[in-house]
matplotlib code that plots the C-alpha trace (Angstrom):
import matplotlib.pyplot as plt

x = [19.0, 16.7, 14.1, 13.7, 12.9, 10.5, 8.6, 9.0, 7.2, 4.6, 4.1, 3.6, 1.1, -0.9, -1.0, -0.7, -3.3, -6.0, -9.2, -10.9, -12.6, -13.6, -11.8, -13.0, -16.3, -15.8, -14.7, -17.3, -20.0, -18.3, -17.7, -21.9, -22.6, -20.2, -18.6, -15.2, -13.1, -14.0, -13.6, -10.2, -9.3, -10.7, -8.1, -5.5, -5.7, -5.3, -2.6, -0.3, -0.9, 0.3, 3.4, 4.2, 3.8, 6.4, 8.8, 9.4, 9.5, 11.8, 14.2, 14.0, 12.9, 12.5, 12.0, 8.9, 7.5, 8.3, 6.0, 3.3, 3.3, 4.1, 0.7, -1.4, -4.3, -4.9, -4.6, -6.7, -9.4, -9.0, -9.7, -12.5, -14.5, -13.9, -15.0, -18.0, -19.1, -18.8, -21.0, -23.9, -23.2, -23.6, -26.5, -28.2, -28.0, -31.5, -31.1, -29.5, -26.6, -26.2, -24.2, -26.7, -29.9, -28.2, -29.1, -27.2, -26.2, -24.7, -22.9, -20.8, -19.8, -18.1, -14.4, -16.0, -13.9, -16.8, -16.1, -12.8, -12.8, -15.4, -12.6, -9.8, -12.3, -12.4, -8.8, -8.3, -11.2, -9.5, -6.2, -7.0, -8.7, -5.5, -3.2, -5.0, -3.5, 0.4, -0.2, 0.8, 4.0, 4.6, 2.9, 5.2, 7.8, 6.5, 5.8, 9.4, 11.4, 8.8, 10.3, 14.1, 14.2, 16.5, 17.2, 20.8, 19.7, 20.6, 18.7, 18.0, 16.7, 14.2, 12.7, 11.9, 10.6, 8.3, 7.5, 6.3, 4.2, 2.2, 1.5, 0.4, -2.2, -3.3, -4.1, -6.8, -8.8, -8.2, -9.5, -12.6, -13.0, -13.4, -15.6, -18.2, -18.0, -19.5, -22.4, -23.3, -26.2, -27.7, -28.3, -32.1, -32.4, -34.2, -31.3, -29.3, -30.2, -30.5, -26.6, -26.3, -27.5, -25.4, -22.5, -23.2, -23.5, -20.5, -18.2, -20.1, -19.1, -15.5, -15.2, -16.2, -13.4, -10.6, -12.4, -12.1, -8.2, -7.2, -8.3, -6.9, -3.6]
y = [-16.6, -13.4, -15.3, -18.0, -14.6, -13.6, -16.9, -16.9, -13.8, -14.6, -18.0, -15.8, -13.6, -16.5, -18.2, -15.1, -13.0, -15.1, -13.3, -13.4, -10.8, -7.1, -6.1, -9.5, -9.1, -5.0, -6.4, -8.3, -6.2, -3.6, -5.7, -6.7, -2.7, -1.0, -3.6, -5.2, -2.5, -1.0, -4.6, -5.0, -1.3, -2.1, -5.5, -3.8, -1.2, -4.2, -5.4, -1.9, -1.8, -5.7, -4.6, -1.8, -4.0, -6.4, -4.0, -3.2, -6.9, -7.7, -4.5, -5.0, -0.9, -1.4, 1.8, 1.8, -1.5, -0.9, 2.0, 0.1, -2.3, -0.6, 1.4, -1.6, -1.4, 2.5, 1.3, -1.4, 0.3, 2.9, -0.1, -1.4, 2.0, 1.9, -1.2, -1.4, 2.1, -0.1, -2.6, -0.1, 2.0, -1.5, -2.8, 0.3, 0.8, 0.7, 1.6, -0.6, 0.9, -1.7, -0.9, -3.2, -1.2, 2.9, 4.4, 4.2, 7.7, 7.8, 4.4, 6.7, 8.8, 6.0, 7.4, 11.0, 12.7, 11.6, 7.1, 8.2, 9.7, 6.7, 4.5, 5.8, 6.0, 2.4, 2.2, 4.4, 2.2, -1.0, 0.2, 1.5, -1.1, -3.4, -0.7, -0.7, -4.6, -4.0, -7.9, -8.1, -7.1, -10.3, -12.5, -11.6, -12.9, -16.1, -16.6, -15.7, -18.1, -21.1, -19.5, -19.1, -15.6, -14.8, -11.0, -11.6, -11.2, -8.5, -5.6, -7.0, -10.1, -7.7, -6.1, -8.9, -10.7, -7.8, -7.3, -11.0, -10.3, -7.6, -9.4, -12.6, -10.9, -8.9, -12.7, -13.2, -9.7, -10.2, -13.6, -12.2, -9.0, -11.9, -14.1, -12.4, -10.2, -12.8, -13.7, -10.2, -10.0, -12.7, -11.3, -9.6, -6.1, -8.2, -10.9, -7.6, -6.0, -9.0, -9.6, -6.3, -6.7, -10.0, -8.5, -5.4, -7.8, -9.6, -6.7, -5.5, -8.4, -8.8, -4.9, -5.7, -9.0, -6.3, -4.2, -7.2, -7.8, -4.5, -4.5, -8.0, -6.8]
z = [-4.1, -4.6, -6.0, -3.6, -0.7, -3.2, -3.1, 0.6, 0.7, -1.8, 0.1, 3.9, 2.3, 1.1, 4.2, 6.3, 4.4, 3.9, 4.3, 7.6, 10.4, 9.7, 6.7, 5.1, 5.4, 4.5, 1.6, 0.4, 1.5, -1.1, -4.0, -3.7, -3.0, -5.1, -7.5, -7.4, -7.8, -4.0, -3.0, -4.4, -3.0, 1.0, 0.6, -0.4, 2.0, 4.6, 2.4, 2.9, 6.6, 6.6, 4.5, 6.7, 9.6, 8.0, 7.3, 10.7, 11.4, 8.1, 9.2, 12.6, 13.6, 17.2, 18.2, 16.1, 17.2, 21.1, 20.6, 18.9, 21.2, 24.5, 23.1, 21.2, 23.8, 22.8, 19.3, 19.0, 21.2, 18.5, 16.1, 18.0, 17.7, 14.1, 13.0, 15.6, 13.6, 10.4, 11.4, 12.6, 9.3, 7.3, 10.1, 9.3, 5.8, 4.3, 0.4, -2.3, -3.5, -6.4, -9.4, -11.1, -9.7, -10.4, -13.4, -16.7, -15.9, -12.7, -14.2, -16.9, -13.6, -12.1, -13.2, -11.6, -8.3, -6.1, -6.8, -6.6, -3.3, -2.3, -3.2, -1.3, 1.7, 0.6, 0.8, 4.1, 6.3, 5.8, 6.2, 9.7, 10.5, 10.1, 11.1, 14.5, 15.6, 16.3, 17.1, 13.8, 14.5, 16.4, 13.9, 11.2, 13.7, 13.9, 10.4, 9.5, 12.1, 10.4, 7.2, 8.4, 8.3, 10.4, 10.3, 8.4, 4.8, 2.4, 1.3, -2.1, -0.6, 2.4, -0.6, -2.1, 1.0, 1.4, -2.3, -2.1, 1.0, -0.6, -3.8, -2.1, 0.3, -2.4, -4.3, -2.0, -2.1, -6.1, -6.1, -3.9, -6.1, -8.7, -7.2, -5.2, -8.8, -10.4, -7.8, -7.2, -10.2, -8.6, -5.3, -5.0, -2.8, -0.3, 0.3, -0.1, 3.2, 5.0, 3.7, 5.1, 8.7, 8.9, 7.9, 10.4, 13.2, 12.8, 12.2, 15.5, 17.3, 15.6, 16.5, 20.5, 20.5, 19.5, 22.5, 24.9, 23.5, 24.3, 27.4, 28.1, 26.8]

ax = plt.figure().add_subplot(projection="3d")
ax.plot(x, y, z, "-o")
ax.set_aspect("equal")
plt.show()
């Protein structure tokens, strides 16, 4: 049945995409800066980079993922660079960008073409960071034989798979969009920066392990 791929799917991005590493903490760091909706937006950028990584998986494109592979420890160096710059940009950041703490007027320009362009810098950060493990690739693999996904289903039932995938990965950066949401008034400018630094240092040090796998690989 159709449906029953669909739950599949939804099932491996719930247990496949819960939040953890760079993009995670990215994301969190947003929602308290910026609000929930650049918190939501860095998720789902991780959430499209997942998707396109199943779809090679789900249709089996092996030139594409005999490239990515034959190539991962350029890529994830790549990765490594970026998310080690994150962290000094976050480790570094000295103002409080609060929603909560901007004036009433530059809170009627949120819908203005600069957020906009903040968000899909929101949305193009996270998505390279993820892009930048073809790992993934071989995740998905594993996940699918647990799930008896064998390669033989029909189009119909791929779409769904990966229609399920995306929406249950994007249930966790929803659910953190929500939660941290609801905390972030609470948090003083002090506890703030020190939020920041922490967060900094551990995308610094999540951004060197991807250095170390590259080169391991």
């Amino acid at each position: 049945m159709l449906e029953n791929y669909l739950v599949r799917g939804l099932l491996i991005g719930i247990v496949f995409g819960v939040p953890a590493g760079a993009v995670g903490i990215l994301s969190v760091q947003r929602v308290l800066s910026q609000g929930a909706a650049a918190g939501l937006v860095t998720g789902i950028g991780s959430s499209v980079a997942d998707v396109f990584y199943a779809c090679i998986g789900v249709f089996g494109i092996t030139i594409i993922s005999d490239f990515l592979l034959k190539n991962q420890h350029i890529i994830c160096m790549l990765g490594c660079m970026l998310v080690i710059l994150l962290g000094i940009q976050c480790f570094r950041k000295k103002k409080v960008e609060k929603p909560a703490s901007v004036s009433h007027k530059k809170q009627e320009d949120r819908h203005q073409p600069g957020t906009i362009r903040y968000l899909i810098s929101c949305f193009l950060s996270s998505f390279a960071i993820a892009i930048t493990n073809p790992a993934t690739i071989l995740s998905f693999m594993v996940v699918f034989s647990m799930f008896r996904i064998g390669g033989n289903e029909s189009i119909g039932e791929d779409i769904q798979l990966v229609l399920g995938i995306f929406c249950g990965t994007c249930f966790w950066w929803l659910l953190i969009a929500v939660v941290v949401s609801h905390i972030r008034d609470r948090v003083t400018d002090g506890f703030y920066l020190k939020l920041n630094r922490i967060f900094g240092i551990l995308m610094v040090l999540f951004g060197a392990g991807i250095g170390v796998r590259a080169f391991m690989v």
